[in-house]
TORKOL-4160 file (C-alpha; in steps of 0.2 Angstrom, whole numbers, padded with zeros to 4 digits, m for minus):
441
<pt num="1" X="0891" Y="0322" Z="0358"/>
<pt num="2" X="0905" Y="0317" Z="0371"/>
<pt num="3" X="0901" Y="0312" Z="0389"/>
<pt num="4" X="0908" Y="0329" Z="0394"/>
<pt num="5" X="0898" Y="0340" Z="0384"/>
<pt num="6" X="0881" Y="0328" Z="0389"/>
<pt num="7" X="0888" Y="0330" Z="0408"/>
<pt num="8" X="0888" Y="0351" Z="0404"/>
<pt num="9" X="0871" Y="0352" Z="0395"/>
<pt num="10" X="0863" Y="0342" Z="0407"/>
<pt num="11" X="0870" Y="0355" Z="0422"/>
<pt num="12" X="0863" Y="0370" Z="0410"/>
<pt num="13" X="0846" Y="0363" Z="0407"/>
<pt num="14" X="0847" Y="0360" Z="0428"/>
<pt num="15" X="0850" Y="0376" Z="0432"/>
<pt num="16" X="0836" Y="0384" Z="0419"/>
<pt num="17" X="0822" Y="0370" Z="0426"/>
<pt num="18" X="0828" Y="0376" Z="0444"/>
<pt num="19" X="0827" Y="0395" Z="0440"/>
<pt num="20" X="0810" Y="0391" Z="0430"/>
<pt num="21" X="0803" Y="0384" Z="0446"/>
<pt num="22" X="0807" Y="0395" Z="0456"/>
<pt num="23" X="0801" Y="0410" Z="0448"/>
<pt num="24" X="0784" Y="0401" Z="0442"/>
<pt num="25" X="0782" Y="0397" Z="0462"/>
<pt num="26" X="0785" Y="0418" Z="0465"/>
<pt num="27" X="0772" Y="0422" Z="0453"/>
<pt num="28" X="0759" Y="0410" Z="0461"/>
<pt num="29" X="0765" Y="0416" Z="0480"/>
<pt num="30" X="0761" Y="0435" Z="0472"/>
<pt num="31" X="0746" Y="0431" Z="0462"/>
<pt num="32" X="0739" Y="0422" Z="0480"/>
<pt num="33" X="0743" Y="0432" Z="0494"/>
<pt num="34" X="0743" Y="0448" Z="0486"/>
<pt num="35" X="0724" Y="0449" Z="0490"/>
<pt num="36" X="0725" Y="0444" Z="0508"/>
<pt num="37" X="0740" Y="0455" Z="0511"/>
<pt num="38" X="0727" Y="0469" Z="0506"/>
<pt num="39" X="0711" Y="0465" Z="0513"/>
<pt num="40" X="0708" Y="0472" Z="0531"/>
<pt num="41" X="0713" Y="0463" Z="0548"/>
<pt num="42" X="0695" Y="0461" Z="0551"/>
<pt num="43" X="0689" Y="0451" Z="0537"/>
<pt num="44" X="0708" Y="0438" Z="0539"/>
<pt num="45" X="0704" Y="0436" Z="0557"/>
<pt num="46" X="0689" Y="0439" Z="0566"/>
<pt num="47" X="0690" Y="0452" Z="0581"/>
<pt num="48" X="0676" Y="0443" Z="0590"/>
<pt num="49" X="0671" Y="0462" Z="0597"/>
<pt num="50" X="0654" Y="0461" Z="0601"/>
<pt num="51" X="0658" Y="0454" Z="0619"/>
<pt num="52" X="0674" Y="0457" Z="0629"/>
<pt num="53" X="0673" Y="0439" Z="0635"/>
<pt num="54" X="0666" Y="0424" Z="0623"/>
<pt num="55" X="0655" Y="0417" Z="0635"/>
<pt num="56" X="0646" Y="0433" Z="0635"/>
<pt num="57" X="0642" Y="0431" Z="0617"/>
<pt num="58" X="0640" Y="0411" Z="0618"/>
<pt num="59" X="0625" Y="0416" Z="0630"/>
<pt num="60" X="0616" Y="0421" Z="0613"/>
<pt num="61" X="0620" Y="0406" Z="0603"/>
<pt num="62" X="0604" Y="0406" Z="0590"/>
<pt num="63" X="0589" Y="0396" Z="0596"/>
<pt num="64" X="0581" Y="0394" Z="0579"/>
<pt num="65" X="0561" Y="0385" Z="0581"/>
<pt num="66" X="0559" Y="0370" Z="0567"/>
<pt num="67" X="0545" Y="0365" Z="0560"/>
<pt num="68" X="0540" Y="0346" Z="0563"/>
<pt num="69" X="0540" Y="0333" Z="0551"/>
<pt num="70" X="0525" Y="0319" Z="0552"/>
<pt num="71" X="0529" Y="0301" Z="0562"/>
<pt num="72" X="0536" Y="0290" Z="0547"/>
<pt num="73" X="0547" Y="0305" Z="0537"/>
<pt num="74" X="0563" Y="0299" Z="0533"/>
<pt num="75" X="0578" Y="0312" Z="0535"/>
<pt num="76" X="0587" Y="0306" Z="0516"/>
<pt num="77" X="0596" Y="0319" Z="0510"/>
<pt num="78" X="0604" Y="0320" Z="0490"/>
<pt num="79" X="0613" Y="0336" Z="0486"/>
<pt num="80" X="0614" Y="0341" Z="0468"/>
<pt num="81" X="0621" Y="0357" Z="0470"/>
<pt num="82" X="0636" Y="0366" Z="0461"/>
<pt num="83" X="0647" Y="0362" Z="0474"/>
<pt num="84" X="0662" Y="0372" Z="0466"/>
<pt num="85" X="0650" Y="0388" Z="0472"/>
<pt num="86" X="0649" Y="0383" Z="0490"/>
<pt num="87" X="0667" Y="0390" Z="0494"/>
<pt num="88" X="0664" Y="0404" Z="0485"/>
<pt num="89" X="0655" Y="0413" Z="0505"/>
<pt num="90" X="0663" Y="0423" Z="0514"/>
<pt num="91" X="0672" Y="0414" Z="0529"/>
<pt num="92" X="0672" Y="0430" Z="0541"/>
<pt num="93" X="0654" Y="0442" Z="0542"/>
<pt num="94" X="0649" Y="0456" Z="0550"/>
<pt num="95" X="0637" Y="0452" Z="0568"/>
<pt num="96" X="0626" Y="0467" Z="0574"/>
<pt num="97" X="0620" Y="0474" Z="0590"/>
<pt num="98" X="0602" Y="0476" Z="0591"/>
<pt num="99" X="0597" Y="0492" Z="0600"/>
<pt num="100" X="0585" Y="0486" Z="0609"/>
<pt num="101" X="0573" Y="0501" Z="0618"/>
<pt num="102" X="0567" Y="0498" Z="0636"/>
<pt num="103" X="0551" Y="0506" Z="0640"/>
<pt num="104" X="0549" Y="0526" Z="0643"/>
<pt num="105" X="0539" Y="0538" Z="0653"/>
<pt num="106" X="0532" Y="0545" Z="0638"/>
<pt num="107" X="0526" Y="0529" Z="0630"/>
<pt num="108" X="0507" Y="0530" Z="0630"/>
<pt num="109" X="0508" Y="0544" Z="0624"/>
<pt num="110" X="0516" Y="0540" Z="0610"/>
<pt num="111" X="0504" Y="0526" Z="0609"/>
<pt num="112" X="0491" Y="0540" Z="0609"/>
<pt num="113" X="0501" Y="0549" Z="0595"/>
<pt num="114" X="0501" Y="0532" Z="0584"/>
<pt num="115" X="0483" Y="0527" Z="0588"/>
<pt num="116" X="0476" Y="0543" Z="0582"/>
<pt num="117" X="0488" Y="0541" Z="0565"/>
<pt num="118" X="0476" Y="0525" Z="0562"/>
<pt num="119" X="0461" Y="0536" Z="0566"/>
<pt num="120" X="0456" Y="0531" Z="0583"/>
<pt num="121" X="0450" Y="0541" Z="0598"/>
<pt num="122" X="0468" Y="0541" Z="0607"/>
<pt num="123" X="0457" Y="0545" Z="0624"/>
<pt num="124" X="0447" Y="0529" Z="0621"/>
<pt num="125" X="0462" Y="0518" Z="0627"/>
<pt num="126" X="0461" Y="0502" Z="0636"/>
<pt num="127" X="0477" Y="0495" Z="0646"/>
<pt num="128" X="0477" Y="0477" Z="0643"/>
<pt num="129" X="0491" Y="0474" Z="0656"/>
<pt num="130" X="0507" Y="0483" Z="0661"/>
<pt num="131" X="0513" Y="0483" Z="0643"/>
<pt num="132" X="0500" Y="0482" Z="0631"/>
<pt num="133" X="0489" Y="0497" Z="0625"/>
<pt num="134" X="0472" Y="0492" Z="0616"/>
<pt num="135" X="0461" Y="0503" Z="0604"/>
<pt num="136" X="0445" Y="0494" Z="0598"/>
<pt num="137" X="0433" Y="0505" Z="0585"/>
<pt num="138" X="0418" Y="0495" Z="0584"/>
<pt num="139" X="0410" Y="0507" Z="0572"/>
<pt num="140" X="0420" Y="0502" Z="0558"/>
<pt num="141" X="0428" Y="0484" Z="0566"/>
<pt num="142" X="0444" Y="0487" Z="0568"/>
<pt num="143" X="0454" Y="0487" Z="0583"/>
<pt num="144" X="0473" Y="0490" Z="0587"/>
<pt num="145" X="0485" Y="0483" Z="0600"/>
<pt num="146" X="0504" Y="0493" Z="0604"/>
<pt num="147" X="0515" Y="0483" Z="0614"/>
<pt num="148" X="0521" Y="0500" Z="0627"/>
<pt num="149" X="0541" Y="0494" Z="0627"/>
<pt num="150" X="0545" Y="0497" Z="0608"/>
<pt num="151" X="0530" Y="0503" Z="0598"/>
<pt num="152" X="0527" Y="0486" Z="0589"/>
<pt num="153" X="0507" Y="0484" Z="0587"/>
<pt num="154" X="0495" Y="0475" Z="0576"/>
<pt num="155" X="0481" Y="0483" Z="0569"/>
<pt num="156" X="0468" Y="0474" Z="0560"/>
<pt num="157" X="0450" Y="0474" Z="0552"/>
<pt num="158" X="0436" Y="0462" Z="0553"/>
<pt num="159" X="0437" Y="0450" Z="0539"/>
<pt num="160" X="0419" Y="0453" Z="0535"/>
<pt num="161" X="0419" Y="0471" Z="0532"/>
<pt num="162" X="0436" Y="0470" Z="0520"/>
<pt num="163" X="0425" Y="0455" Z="0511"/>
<pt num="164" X="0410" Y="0469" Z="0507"/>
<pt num="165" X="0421" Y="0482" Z="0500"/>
<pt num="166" X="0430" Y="0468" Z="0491"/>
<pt num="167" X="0414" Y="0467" Z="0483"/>
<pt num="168" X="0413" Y="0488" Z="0476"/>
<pt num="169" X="0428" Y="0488" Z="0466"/>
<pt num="170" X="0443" Y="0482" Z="0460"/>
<pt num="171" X="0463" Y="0478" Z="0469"/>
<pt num="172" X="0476" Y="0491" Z="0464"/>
<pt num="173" X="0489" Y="0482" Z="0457"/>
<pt num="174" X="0505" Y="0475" Z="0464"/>
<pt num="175" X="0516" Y="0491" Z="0461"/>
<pt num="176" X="0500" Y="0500" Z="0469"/>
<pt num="177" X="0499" Y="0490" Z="0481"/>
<pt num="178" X="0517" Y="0491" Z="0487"/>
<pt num="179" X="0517" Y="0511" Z="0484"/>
<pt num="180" X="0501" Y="0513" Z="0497"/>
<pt num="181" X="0509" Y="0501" Z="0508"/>
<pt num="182" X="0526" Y="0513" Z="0511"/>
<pt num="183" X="0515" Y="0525" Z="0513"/>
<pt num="184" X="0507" Y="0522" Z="0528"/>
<pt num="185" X="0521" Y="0518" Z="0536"/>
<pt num="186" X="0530" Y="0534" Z="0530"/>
<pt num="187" X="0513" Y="0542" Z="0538"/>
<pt num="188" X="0514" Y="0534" Z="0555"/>
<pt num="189" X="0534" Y="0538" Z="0553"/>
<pt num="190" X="0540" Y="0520" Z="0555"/>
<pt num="191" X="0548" Y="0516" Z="0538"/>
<pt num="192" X="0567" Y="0513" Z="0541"/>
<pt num="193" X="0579" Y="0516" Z="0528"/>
<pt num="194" X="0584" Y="0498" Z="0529"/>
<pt num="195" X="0566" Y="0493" Z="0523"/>
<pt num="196" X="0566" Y="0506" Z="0512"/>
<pt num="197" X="0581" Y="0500" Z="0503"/>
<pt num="198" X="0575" Y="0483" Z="0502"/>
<pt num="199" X="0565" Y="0474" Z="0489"/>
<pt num="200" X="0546" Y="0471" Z="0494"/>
<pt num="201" X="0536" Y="0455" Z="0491"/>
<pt num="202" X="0517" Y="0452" Z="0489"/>
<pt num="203" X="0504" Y="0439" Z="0489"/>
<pt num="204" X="0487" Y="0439" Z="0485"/>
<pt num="205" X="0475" Y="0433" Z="0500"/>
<pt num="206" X="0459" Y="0425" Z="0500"/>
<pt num="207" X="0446" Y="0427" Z="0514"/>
<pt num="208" X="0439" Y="0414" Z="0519"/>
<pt num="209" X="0422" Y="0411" Z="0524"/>
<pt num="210" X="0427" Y="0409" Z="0543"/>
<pt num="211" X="0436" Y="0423" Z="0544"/>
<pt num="212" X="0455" Y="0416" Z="0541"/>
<pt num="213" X="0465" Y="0418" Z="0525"/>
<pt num="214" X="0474" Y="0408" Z="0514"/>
<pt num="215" X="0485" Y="0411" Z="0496"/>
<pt num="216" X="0472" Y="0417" Z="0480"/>
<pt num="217" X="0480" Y="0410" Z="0465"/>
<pt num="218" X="0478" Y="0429" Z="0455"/>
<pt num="219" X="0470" Y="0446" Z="0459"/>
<pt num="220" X="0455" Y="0441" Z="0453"/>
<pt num="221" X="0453" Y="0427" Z="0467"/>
<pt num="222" X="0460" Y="0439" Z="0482"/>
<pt num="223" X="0451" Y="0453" Z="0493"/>
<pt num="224" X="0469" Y="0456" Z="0499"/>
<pt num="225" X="0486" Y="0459" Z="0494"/>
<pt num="226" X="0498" Y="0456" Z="0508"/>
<pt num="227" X="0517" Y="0468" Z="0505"/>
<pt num="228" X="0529" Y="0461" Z="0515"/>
<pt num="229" X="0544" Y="0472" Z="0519"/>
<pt num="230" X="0560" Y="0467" Z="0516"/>
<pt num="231" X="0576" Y="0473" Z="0527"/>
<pt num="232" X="0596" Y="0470" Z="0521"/>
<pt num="233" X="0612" Y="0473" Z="0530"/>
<pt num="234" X="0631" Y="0473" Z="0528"/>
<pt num="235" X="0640" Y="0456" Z="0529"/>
<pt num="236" X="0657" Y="0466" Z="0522"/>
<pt num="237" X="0661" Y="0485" Z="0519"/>
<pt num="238" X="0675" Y="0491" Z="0513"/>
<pt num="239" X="0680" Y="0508" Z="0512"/>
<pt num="240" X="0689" Y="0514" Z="0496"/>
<pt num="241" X="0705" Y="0523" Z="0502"/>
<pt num="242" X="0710" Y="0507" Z="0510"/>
<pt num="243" X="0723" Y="0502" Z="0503"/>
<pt num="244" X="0721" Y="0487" Z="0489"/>
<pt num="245" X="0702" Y="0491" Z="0490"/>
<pt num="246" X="0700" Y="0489" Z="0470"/>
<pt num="247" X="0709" Y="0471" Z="0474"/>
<pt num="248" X="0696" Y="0467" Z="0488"/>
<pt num="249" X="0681" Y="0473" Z="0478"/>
<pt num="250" X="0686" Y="0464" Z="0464"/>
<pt num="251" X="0691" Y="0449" Z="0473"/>
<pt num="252" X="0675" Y="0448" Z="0482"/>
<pt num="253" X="0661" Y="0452" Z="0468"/>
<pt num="254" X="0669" Y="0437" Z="0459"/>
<pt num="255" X="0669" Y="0425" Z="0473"/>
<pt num="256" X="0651" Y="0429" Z="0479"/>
<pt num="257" X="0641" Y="0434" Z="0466"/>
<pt num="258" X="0635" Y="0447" Z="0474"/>
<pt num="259" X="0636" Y="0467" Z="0467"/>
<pt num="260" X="0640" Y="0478" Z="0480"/>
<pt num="261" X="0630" Y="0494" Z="0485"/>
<pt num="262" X="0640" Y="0512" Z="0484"/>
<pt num="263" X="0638" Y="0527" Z="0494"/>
<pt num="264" X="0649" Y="0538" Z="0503"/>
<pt num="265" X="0654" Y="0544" Z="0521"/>
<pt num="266" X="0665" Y="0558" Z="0522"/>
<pt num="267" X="0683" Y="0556" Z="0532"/>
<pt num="268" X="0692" Y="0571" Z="0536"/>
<pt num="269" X="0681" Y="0582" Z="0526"/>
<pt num="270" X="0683" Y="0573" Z="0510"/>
<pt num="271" X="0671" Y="0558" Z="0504"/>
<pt num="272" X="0677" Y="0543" Z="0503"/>
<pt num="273" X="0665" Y="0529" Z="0494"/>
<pt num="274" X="0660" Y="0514" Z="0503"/>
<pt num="275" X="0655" Y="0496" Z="0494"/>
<pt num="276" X="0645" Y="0484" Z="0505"/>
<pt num="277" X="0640" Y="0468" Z="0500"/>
<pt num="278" X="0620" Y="0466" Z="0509"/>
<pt num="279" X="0610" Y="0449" Z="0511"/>
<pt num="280" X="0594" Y="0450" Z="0516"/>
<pt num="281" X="0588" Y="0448" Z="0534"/>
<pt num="282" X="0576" Y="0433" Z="0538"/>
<pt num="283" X="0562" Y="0426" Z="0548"/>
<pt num="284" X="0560" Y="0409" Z="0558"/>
<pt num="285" X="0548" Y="0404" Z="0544"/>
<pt num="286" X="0556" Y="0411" Z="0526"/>
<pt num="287" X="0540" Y="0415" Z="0518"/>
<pt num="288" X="0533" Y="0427" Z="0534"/>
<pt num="289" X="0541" Y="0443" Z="0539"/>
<pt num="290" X="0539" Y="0455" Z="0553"/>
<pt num="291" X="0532" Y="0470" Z="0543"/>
<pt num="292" X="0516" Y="0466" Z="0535"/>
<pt num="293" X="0505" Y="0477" Z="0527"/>
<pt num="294" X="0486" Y="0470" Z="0519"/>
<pt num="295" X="0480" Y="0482" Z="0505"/>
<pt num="296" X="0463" Y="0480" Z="0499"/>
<pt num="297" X="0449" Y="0491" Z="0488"/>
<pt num="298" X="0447" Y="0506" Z="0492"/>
<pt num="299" X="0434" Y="0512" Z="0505"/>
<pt num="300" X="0423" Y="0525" Z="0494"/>
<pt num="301" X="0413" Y="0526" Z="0511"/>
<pt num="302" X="0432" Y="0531" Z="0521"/>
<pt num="303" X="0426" Y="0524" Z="0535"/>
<pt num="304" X="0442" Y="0521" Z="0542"/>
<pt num="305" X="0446" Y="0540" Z="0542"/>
<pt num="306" X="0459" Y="0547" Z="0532"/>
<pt num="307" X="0463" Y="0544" Z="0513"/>
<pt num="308" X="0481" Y="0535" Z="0516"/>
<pt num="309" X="0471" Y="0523" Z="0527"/>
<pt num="310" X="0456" Y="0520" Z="0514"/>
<pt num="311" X="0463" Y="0504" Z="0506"/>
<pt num="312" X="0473" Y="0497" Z="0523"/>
<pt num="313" X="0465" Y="0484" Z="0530"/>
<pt num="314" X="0480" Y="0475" Z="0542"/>
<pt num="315" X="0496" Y="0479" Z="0547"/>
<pt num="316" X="0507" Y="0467" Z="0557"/>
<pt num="317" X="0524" Y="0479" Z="0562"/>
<pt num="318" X="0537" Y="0472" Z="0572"/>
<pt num="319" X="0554" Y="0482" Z="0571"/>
<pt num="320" X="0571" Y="0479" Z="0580"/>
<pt num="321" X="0583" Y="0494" Z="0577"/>
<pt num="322" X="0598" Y="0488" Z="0573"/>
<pt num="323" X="0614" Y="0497" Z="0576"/>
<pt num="324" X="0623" Y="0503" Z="0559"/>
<pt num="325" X="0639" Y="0499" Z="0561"/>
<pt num="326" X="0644" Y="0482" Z="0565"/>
<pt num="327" X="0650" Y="0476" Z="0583"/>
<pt num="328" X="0664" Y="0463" Z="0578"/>
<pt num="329" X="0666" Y="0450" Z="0564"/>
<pt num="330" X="0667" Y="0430" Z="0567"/>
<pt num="331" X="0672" Y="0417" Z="0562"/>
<pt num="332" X="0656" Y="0404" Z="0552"/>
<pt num="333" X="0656" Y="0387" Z="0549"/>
<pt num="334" X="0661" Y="0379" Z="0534"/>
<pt num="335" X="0646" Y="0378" Z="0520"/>
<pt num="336" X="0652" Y="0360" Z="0518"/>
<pt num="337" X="0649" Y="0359" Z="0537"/>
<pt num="338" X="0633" Y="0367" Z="0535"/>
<pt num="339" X="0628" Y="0354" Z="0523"/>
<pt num="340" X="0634" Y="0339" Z="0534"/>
<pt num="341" X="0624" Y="0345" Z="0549"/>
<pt num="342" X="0608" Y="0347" Z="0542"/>
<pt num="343" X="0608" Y="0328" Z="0534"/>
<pt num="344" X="0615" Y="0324" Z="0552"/>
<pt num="345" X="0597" Y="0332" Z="0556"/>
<pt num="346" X="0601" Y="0345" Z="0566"/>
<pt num="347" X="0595" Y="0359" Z="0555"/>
<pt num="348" X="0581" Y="0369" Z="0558"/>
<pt num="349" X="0567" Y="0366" Z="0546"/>
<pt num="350" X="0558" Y="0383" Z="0541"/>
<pt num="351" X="0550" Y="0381" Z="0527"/>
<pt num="352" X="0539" Y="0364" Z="0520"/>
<pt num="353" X="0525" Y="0366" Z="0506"/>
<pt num="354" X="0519" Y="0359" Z="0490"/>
<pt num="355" X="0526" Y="0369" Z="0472"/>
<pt num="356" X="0507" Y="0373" Z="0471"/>
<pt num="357" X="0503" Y="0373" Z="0490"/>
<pt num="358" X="0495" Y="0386" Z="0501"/>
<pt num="359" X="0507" Y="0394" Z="0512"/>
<pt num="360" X="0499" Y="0405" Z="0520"/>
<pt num="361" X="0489" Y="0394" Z="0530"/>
<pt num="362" X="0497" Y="0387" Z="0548"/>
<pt num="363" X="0510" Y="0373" Z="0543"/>
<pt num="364" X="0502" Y="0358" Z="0548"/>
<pt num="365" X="0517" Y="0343" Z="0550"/>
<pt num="366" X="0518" Y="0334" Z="0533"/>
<pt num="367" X="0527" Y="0315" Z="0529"/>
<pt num="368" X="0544" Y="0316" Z="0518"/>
<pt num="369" X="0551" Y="0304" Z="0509"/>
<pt num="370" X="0568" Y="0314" Z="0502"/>
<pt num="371" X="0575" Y="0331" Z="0502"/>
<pt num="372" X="0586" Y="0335" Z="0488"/>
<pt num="373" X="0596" Y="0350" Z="0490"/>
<pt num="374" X="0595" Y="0359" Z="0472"/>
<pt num="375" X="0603" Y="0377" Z="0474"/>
<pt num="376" X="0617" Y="0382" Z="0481"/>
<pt num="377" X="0617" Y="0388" Z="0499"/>
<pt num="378" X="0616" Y="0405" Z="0505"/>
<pt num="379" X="0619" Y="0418" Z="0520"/>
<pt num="380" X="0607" Y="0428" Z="0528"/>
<pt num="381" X="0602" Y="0438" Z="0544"/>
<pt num="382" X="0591" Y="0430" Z="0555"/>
<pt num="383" X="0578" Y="0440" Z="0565"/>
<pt num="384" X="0562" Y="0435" Z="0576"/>
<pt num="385" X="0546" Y="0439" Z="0583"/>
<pt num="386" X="0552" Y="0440" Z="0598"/>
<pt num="387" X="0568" Y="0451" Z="0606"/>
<pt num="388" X="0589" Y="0446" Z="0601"/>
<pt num="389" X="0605" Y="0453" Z="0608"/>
<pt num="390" X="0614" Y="0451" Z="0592"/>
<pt num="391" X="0608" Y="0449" Z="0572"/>
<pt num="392" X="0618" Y="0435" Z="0567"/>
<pt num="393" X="0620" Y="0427" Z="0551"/>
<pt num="394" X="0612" Y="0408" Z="0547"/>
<pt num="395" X="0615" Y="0397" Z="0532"/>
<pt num="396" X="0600" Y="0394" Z="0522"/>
<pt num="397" X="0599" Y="0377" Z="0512"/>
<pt num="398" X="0582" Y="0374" Z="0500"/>
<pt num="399" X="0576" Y="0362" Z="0485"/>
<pt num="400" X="0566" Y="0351" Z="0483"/>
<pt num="401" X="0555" Y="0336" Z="0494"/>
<pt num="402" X="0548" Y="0323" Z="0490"/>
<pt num="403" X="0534" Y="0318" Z="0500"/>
<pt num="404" X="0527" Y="0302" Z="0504"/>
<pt num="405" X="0513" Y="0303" Z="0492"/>
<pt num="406" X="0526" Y="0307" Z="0478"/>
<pt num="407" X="0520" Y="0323" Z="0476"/>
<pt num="408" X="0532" Y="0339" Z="0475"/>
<pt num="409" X="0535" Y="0353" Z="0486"/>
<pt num="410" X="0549" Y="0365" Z="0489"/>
<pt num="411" X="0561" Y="0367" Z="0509"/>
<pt num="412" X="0570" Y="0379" Z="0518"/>
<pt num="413" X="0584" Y="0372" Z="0533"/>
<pt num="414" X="0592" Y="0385" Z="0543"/>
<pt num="415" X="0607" Y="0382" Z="0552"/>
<pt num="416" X="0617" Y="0395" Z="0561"/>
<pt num="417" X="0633" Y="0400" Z="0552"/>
<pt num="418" X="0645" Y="0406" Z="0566"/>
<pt num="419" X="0657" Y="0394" Z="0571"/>
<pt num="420" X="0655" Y="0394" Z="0593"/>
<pt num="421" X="0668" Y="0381" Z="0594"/>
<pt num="422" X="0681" Y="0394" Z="0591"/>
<pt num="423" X="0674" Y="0410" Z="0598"/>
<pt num="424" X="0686" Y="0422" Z="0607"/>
<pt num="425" X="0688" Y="0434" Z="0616"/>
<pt num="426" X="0689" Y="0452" Z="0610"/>
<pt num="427" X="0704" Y="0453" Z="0599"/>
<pt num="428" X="0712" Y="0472" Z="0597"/>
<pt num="429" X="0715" Y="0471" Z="0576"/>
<pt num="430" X="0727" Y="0485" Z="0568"/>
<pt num="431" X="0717" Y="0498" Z="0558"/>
<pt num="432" X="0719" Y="0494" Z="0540"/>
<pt num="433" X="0732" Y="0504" Z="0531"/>
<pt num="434" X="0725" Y="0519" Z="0525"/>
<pt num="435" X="0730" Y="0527" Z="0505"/>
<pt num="436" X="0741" Y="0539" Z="0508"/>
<pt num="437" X="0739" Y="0550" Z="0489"/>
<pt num="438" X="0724" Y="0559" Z="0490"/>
<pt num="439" X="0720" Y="0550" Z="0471"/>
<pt num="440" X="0704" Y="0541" Z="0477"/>
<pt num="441" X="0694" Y="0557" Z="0485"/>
């Protein structure tokens, strides 16, 4: 070959690696950005809506309680999670406005209304203070206490009579359990759909000889089983006459993990399916919940009254509504970050026990040697006890300690997943482009 043809060839071969390039860089600029060009402004960049200015929502930064660790507890952290699943979270989530009620005119009598539900003499009421109604049935040992502003109330039985009819017969079972628990919520009419949808725990309690409970290792242990209900709400809905919503649906479902729920809303007259991806909503400590209900054997002597009460023994009820549609979308920390600040120590320790330990006793503050984080970290909702402006979302990291006995046991760390550094004020996002072709009705 002459220098000339070398010279020419090597030109050719130029030109094809050039065009080569630049068409394998198109491709990977369609396959990447095709998504994002698709998926709605909201879940790109946070429209910060909840508040018209940040420091109005920066006034509700999440005060999360921690458990305390013993004098001596060592804050070492090893991580052997996947850590190719951490990115995988959403980086922009739903925040919701709680509809908090502020007390009516009617509201002792509709603490009348729910007394008599549970069976007591709605006349024989006793006003604790200005915002708390009392019932007590001594009778059958079993008082109730309505908070006047919202409803919430505890009602509860004397340990010693649920330990006597313990005695007459058997526990229904778990699915019994949870069934007769729905129930009387569905009979004092405060079962929401979002406890309805979720799926309900149990746990089988001892009584113990001074009255307080603690964890019965079967039902052949317990005189109770306590249901806790669980609530789930929307960190992503997407509608499915957006346009690109198979793209976002498919996009999404891979990255988290998670399946998305379907039902439908109807636009215009015509229904349009909706695809939401739930977590489910939490507590300050991760193994108690705000809906509680204890089911026990059956009263054959129905000293409680009516039949859907005969086996019901305790309920514990706080519920804040929520508002169904979400007020704005934000911006959350990195997991990574997440990760980092809790073996900084400034996560919020909700959960401590051993594998086999009892927990539902009072935490008492235990000695650590080593936490090692051993699943990979998730978003929920966080709720408490007490009233919140906004339901916002926290990172939850778990696995296993290592106490300073070398025995076993299992954490929770909470840390709050918005990003305040970079909170904004309310942002006005275009709608997202609606389909056009009626195809997806």
């Amino acid at each position: 070959m002459t220098l000339t043809e070398a010279a020419f060839w090597t030109k050719r071969f130029g030109v094809i690696a050039l065009g080569a390039s630049i068409v394998f860089v198109i491709v990977i600029l369609v396959v990447t950005l095709q998504p994002k060009k698709y998926m709605p402004p909201e879940y790109l960049t946070a429209n910060f809506a909840c508040t018209e200015k940040r420091e109005e929502f920066l006034q509700h930064k999440l005060d999360i309680p921690a458990l305390q660790l013993a004098d001596g507890s060592e804050m070492v952290f090893e991580i052997l999670t996947d850590t190719g699943k951490i990115d995988s979270l959403p980086q922009i989530i739903n925040v919701y406005k709680f509809n908090n009620p502020t007390q009516s005119l009617s509201a002792q009598a509709n603490a009348k209304i729910l007394a008599k539900k549970l069976n007591f003499n709605p006349d024989d009421i006793i006003r604790k203070d200005a915002v708390t109604y009392i019932w007590i049935d001594k009778l059958g040992k079993r008082n109730l206490e309505i908070q006047a502003k919202n409803m919430n109330f505890t009602f509860k039985t004397d340990p010693s009579v649920i330990k006597s009819i313990a005695e007459t017969g058997l526990l229904p079972t778990e699915q019994e359990a949870k069934a007769k628990a729905a129930e009387i919520l569905r009979t004092l009419s405060v079962y929401s759909d979002d406890y309805s949808k979720g799926t309900h725990r149990t746990t089988y309690i001892n009584i113990n000889p001074d009255g307080s409970y603690s964890k019965a290792s079967s039902a052949s242990e317990a005189e109770l089983i306590r249901v806790d209900f669980v609530r789930k709400k929307s960190m992503i809905t997407i509608a499915s006459n957006i346009v690109g919503a198979d793209l976002m649906i498919q996009s999404l479902t891979k990255r988290t993990g998670i399946e998305p729920t379907q039902s439908n809303i109807i636009v215009n007259d015509k229904k349009v399916d909706v695809y939401t991806y739930d977590t489910v909503v939490t507590f300050p400590e991760t193994q108690r919940y705000n809906v509680s209900v204890y089911v026990g054997v059956e009263d054959k002597e129905k000293r409680s009254g009516g039949s859907s009460l005969n086996s019901i023994y305790q309920i514990d009820f706080t519920y804040w509504p929520i508002q169904v549609e979400a007020c704005g979308t934000y911006e959350l920390v990195s997991p990574q970050k997440a990760i980092e600040e809790v073996q900084a120590g400034k996560g919020k320790l909700v959960y401590l026990f051993d594998k086999n330990g009892d927990d539902v006793v009072p935490y008492t503050p235990k000695r650590v040697k080593k936490f090692i984080v051993t699943k990979d970290i998730f978003i929920t909702y966080y709720e408490s006890p007490d009233e919140l402006e906004y339901l916002q979302p926290v990172y939850v990291i778990s696995g296993d300690v290592i106490f300073d006995n070398d025995i076993k046991g299992t954490f929770d760390f909470y840390y709050p997943a918005i990003n305040y550094d970079i909170v904004q004020d309310k942002i006005e996002l275009p709608p997202p482009v609606v389909e056009e072709k009626s195809s997806w009705l």
